[in-house]
N, CA and C of each residue as an Amber inpcrd file, in Angstrom:
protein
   510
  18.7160000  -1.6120000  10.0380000  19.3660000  -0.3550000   9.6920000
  18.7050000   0.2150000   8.4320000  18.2190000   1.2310000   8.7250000
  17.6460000   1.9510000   7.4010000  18.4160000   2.8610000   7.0690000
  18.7520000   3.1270000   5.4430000  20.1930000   3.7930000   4.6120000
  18.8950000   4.9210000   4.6830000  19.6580000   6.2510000   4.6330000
  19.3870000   7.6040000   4.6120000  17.4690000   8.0760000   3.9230000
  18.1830000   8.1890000   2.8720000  17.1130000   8.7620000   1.4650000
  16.0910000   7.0410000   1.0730000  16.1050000   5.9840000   1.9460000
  15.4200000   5.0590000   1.0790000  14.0320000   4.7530000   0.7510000
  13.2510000   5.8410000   1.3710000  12.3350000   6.0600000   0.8270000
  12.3170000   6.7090000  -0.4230000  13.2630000   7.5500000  -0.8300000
  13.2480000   7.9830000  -2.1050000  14.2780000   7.0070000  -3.4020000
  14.8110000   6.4270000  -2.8140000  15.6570000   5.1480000  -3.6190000
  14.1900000   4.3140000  -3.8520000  13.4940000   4.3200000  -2.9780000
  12.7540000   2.8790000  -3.3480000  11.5310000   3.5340000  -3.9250000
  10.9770000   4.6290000  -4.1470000  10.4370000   5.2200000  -5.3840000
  11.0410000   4.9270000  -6.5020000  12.4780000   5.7050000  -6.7220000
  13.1530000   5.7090000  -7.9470000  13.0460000   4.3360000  -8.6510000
  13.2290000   3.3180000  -7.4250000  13.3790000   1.8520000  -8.3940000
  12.2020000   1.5040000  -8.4520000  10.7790000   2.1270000  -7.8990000
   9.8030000   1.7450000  -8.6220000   9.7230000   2.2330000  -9.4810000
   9.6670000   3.3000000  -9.9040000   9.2900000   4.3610000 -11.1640000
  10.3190000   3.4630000 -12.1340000  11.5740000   3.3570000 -11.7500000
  12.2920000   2.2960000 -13.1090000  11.5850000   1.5230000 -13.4290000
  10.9650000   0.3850000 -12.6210000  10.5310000  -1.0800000 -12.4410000
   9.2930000  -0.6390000 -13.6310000   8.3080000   0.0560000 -13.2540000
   7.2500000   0.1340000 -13.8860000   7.0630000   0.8780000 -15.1370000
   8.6900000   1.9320000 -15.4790000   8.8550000   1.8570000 -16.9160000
   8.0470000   2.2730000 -17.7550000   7.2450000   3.6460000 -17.3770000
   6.4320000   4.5210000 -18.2240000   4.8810000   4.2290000 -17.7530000
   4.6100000   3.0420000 -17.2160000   3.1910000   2.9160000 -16.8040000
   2.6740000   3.7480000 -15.6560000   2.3440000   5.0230000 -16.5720000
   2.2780000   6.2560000 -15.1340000   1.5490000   6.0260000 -14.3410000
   0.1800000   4.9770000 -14.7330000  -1.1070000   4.8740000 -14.2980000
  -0.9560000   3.9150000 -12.5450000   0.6060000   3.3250000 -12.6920000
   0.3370000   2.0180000 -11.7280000   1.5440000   3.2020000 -10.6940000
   2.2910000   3.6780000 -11.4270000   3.4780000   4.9890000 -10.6210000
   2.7940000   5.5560000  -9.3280000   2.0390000   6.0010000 -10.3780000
   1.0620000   7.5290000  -9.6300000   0.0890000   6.7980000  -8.6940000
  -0.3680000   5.5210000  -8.8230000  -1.0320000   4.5890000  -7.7910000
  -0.2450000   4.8000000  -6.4720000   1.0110000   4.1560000  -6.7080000
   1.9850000   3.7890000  -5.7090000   2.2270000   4.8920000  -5.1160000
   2.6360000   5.7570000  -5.5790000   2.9680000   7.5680000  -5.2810000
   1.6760000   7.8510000  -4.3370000   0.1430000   7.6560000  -4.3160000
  -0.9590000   8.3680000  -4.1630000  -0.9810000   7.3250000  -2.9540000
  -1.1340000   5.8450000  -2.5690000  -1.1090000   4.9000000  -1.6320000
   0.0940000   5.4830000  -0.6220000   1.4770000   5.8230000  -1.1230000
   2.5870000   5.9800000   0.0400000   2.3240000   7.4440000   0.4590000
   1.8240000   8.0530000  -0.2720000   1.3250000   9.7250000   0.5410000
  -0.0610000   9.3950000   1.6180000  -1.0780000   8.9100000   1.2910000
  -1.9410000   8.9250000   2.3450000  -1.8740000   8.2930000   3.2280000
  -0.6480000   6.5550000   2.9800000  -0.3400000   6.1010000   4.1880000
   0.8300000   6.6900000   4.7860000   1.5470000   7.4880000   4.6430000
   2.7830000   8.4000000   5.0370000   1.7930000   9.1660000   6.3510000
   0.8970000  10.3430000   5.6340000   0.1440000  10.5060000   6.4440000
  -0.8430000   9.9990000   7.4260000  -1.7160000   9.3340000   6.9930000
  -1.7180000   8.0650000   8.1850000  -1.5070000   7.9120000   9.4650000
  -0.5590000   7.2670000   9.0190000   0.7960000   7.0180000   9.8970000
   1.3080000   7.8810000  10.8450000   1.7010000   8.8770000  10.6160000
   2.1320000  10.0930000  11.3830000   0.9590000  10.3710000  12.2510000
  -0.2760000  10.7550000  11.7560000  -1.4470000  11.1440000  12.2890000
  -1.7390000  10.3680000  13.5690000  -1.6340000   9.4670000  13.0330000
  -1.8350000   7.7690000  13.7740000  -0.6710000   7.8860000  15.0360000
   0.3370000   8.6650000  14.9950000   1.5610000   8.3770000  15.7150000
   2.1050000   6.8470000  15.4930000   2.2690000   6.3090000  14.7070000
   2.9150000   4.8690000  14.7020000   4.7130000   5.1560000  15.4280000
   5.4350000   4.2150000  15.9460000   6.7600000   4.6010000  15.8510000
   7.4770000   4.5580000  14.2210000   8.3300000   5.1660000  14.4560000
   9.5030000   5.8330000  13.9880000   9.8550000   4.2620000  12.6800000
   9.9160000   3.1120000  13.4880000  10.0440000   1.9420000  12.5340000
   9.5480000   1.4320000  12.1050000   8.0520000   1.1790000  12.5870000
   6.6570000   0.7110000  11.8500000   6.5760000   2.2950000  10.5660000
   6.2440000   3.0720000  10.9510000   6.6210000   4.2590000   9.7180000
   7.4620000   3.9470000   8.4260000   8.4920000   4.1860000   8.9980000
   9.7800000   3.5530000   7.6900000   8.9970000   2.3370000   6.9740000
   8.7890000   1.3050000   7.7090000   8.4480000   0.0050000   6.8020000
   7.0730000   0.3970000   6.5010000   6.0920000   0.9620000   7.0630000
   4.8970000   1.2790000   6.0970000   4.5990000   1.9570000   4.8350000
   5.8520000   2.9100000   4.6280000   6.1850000   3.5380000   3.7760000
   6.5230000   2.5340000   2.4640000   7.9700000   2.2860000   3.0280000
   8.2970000   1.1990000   1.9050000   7.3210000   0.1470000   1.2360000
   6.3390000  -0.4120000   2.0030000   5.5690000  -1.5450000   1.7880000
   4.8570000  -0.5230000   0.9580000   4.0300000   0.3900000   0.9790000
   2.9950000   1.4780000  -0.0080000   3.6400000   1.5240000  -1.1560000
   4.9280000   2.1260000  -1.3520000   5.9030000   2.0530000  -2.3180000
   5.5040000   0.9950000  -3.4780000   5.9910000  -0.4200000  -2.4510000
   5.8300000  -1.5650000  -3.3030000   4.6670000  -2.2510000  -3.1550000
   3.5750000  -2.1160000  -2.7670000   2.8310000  -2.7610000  -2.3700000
   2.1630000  -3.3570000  -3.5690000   1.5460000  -2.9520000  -4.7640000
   1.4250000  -3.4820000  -6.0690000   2.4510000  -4.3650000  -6.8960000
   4.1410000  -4.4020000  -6.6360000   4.8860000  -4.2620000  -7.6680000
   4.7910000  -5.9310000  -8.1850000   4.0550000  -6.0930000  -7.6170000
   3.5540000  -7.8140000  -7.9500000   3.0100000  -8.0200000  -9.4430000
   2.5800000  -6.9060000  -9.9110000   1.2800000  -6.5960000 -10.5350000
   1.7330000  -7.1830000 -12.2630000   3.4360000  -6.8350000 -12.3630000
   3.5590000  -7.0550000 -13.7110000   4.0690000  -8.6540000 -14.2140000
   4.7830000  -9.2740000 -13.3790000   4.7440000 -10.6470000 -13.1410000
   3.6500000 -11.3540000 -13.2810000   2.3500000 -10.9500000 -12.7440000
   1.0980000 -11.2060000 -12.5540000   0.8070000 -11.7910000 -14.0970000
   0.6760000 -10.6690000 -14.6270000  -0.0610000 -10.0500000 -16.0940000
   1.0650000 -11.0120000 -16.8520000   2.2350000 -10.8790000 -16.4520000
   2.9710000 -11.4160000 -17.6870000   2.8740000 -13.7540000 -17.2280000
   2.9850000 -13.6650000 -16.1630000   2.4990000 -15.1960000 -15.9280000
   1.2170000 -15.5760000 -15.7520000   0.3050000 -15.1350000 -15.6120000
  -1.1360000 -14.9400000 -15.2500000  -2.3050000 -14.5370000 -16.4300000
  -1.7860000 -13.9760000 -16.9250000  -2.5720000 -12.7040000 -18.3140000
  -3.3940000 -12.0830000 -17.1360000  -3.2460000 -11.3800000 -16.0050000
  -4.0100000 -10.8370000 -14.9460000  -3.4490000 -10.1220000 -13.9940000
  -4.2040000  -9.2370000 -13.4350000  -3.5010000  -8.5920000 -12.5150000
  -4.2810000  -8.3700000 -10.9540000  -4.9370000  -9.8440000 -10.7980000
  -5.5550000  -9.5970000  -9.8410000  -5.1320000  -9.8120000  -8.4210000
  -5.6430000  -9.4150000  -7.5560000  -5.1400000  -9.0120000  -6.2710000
  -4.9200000 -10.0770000  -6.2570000  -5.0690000 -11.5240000  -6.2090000
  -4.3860000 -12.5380000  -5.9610000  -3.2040000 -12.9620000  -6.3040000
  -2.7310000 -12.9780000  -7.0970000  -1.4840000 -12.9210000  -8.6200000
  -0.5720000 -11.9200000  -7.8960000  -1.0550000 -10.5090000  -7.5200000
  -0.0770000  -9.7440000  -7.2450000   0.3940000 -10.1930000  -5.9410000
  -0.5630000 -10.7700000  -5.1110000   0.3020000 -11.5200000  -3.7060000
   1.1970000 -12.5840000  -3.8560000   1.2360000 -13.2020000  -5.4130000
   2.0590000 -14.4730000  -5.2460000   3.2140000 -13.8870000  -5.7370000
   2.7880000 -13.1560000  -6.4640000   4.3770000 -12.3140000  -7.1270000
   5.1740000 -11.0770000  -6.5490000   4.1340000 -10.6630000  -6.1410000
   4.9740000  -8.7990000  -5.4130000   5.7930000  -9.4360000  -4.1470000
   6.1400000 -10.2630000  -3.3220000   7.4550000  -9.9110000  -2.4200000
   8.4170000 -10.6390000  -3.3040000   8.6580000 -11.3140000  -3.3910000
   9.9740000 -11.7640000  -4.3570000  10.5760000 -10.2370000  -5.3350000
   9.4670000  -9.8980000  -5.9470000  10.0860000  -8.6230000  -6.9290000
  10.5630000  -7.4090000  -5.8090000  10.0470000  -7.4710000  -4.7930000
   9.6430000  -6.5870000  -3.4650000  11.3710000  -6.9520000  -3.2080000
  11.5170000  -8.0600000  -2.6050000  12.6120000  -8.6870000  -1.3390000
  13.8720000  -7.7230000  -3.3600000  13.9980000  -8.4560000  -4.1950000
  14.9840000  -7.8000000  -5.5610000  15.1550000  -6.1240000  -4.9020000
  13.9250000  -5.8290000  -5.2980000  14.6120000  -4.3870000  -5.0120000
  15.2920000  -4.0950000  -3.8610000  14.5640000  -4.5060000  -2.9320000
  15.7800000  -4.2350000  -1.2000000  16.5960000  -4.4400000  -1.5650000
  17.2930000  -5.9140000  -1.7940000  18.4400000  -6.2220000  -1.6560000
  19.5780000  -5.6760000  -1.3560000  19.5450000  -4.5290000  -1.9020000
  20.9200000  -3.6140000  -1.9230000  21.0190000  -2.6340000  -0.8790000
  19.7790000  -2.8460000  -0.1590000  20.0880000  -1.5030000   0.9360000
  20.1260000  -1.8470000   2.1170000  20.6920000  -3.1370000   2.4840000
  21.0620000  -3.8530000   3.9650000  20.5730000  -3.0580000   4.9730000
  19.0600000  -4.2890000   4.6710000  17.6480000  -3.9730000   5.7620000
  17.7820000  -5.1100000   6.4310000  17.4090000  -4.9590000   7.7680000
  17.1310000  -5.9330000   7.9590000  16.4870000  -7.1400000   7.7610000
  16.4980000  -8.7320000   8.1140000  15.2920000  -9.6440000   7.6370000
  14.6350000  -9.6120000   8.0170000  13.9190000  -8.9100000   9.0620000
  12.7630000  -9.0630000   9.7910000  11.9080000  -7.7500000   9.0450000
  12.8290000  -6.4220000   8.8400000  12.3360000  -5.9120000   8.1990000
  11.5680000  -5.8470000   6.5990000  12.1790000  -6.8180000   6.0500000
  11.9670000  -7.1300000   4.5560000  10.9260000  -8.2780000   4.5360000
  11.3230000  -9.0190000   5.7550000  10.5500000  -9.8590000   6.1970000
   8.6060000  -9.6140000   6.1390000   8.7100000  -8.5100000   6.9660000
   7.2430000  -7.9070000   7.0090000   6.7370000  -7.0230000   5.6680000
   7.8180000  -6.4220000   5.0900000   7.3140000  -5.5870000   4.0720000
   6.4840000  -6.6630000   3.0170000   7.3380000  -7.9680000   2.6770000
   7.0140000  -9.2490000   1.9660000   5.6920000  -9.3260000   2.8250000
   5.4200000  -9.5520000   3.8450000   4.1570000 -10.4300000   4.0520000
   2.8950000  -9.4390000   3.9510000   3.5830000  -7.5330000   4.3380000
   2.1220000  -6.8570000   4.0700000   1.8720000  -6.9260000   2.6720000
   2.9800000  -7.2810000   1.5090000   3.0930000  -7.1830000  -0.1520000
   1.9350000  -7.9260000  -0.5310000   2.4900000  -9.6670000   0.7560000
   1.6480000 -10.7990000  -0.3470000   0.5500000 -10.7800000   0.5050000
  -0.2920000 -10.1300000   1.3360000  -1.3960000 -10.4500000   1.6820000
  -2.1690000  -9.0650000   1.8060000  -1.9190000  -8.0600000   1.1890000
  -2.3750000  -6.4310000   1.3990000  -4.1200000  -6.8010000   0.8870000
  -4.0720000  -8.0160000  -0.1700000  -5.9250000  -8.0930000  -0.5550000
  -6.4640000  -8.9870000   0.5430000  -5.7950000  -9.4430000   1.2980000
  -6.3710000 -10.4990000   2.3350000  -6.6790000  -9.7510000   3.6240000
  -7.8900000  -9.6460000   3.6790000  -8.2430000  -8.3730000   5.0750000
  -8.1170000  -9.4220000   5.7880000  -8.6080000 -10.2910000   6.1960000
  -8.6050000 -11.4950000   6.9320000  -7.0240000 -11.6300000   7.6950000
  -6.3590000 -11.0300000   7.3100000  -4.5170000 -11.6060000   8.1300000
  -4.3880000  -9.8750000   8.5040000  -4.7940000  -9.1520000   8.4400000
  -4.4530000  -7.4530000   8.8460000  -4.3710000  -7.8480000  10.0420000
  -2.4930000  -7.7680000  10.6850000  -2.3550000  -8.4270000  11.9420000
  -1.6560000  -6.7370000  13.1510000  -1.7600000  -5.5350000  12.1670000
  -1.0110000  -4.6670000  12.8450000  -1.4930000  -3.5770000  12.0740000
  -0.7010000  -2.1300000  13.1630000  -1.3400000  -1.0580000  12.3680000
  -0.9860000  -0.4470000  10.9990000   0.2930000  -1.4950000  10.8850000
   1.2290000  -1.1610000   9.5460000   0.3000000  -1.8240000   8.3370000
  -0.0330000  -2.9060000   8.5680000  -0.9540000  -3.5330000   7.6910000
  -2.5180000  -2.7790000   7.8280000  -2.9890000  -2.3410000   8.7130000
  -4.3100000  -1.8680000   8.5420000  -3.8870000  -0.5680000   7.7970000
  -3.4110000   0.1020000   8.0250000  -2.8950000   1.5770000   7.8920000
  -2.8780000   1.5330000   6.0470000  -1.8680000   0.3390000   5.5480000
  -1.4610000   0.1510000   4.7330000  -2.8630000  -0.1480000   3.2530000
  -3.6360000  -0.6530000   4.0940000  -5.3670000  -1.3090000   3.4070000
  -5.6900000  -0.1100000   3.2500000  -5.9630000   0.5080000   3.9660000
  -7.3770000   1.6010000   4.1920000  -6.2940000   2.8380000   3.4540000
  -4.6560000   3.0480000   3.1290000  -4.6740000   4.0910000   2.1860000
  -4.6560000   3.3910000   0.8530000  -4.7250000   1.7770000   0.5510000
  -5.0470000   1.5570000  -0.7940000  -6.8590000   2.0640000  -1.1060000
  -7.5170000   1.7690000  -0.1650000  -9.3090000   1.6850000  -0.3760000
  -8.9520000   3.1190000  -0.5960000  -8.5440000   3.9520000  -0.2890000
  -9.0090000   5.3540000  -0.4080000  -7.8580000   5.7660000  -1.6550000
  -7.4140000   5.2460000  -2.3990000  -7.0380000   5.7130000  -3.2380000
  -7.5830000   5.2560000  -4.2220000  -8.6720000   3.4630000  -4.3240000
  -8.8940000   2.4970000  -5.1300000 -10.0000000   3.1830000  -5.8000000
 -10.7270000   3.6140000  -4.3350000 -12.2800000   4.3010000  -4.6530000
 -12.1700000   5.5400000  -5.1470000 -11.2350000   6.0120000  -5.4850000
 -11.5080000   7.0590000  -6.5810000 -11.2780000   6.4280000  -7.9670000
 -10.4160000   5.7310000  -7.8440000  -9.6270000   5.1380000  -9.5650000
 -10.5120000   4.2520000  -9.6330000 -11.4690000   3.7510000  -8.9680000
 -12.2000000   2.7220000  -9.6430000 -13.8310000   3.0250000  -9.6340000
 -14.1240000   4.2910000  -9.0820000 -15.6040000   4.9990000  -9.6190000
 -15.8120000   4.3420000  -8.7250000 -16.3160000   3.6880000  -7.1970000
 -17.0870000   3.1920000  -6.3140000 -17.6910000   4.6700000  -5.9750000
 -19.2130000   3.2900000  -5.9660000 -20.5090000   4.1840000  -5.3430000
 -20.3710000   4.2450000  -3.8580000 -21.4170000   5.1940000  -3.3320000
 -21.1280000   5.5770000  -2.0750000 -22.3340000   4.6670000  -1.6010000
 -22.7440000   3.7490000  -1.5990000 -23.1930000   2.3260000  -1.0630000
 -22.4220000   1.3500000  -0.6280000 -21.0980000   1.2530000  -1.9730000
 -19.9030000   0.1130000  -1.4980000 -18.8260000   0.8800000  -0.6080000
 -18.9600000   2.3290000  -0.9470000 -17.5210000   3.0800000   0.2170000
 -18.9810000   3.0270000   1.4520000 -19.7260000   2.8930000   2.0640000
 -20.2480000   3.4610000   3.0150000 -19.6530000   1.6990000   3.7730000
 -19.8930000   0.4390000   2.7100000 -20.0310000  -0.8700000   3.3730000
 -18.4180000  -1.0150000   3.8600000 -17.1890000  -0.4520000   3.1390000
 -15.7230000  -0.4540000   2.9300000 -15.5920000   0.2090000   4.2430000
 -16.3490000   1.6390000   4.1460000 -15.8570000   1.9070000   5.8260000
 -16.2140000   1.1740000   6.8140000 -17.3930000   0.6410000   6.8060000
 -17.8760000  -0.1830000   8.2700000 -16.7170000  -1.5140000   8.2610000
 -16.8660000  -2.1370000   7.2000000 -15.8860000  -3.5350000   7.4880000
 -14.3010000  -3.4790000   7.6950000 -13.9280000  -2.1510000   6.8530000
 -12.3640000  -1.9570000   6.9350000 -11.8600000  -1.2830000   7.5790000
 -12.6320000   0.0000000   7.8230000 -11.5270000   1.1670000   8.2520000
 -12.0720000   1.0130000  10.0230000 -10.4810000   1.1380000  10.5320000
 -10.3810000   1.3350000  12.1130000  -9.5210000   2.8390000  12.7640000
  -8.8050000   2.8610000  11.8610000  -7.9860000   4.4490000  12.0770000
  -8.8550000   5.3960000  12.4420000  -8.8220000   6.3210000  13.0160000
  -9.2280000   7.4930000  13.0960000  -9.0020000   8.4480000  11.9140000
  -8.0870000   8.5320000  11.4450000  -7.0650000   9.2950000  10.5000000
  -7.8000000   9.2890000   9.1030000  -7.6440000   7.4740000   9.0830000
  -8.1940000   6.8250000   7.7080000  -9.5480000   7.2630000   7.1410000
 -10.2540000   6.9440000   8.7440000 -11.5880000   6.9650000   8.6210000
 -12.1610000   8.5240000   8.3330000 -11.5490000   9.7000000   8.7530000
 -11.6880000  11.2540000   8.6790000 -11.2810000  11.3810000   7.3030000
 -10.0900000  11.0840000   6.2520000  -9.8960000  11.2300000   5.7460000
 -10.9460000  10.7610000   4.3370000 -11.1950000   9.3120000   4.7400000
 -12.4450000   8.6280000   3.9710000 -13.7280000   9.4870000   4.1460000
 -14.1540000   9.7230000   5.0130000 -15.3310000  10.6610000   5.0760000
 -15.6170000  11.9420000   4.6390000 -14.2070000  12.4380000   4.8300000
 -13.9690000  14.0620000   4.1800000 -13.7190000  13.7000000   2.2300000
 -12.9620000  12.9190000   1.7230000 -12.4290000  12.9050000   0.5200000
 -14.2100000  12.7850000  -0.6210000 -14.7090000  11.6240000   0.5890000
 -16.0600000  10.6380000  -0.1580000 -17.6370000  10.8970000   0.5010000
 -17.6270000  12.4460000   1.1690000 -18.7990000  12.6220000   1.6510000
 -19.4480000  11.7160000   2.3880000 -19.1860000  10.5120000   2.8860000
 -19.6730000   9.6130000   3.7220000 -20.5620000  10.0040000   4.7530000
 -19.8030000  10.8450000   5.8030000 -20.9040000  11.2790000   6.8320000
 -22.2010000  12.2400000   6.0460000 -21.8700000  12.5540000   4.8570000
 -23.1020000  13.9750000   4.4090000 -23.7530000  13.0860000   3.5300000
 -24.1110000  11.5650000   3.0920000 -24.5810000  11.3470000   2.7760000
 -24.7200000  11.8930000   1.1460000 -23.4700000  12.5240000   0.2140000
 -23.5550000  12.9750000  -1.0080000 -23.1270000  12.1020000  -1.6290000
């Protein structure tokens, strides 16, 4: 059962969670818009949607646990920590377990391309790469290698090509 507005509840309690760090907000915000779209583009159903959403939402929220047990925030760290902080925030909006269930496993394995077992999880990769490769200055040598190994969408892949000149070779 999904409660009304919880895509926008589960913003709000990220934007609490992360507590002025606009830089990791506006991540999460920029990941759940291109996989929102995506998604739709993609036609996913109606419930893979909902939970792809949510998982974009949280898909980092691993990140500060990380840093504070870790001194790090690397994609590994954030898989051991982001569903537990992930499963906290649900709690209150009587989801299902199967549903929270999956949001947890796209949380703790979103850096592990190797387990991308669905389109919620691929969907979910390819709008972090296309949000990563701008915030992290990748050359168009490593986005040209990112599209061949990662991206399978149609959506993803148009969107990657149009954002990063890929097909024009700029």
């Amino acid at each position: 059962m999904l409660v009304l507005n919880i895509h926008s509840e589960v913003i709000k309690k990220m934007i609490l969670y992360f507590d002025g760090d606009v830089k990791r907000i506006n991540h999460a915000l920029k990941v759940y818009a291109f996989a929102k779209s995506i998604g739709e583009l993609e036609g996913i159903s109606q419930e893979e949607l909902n939970l792809l959403k949510v998982a974009a939402i949280l898909h980092d929220i691993g990140i500060k646990e990380s840093e504070k047990k870790y001194s790090s925030s690397s994609g590994k760290y954030q898989q051991l920590e982001g569903p537990s902080v992930a499963c906290n925030i649900l709690e209150e909006f009587n989801l299902s377990k199967s549903f929270i269930d999956r949001v947890s496993y796209l949380i703790g394995n979103h850096h592990t391309y190797s387990k991308i077992d669905a389109i919620d999880f691929q969907i979910l990769v390819e709008a972090d790469f296309i949000v990563n490769i701008f915030e992290d200055n990748i050359g168009r040598d490593q986005i040209k290698a990112i599209k061949r190994k990662i991206f399978k969408t149609s959506t993803g892949t148009c969107f990657l090509d149009s954002l990063y000149c890929v097909q024009r070779g700029l």
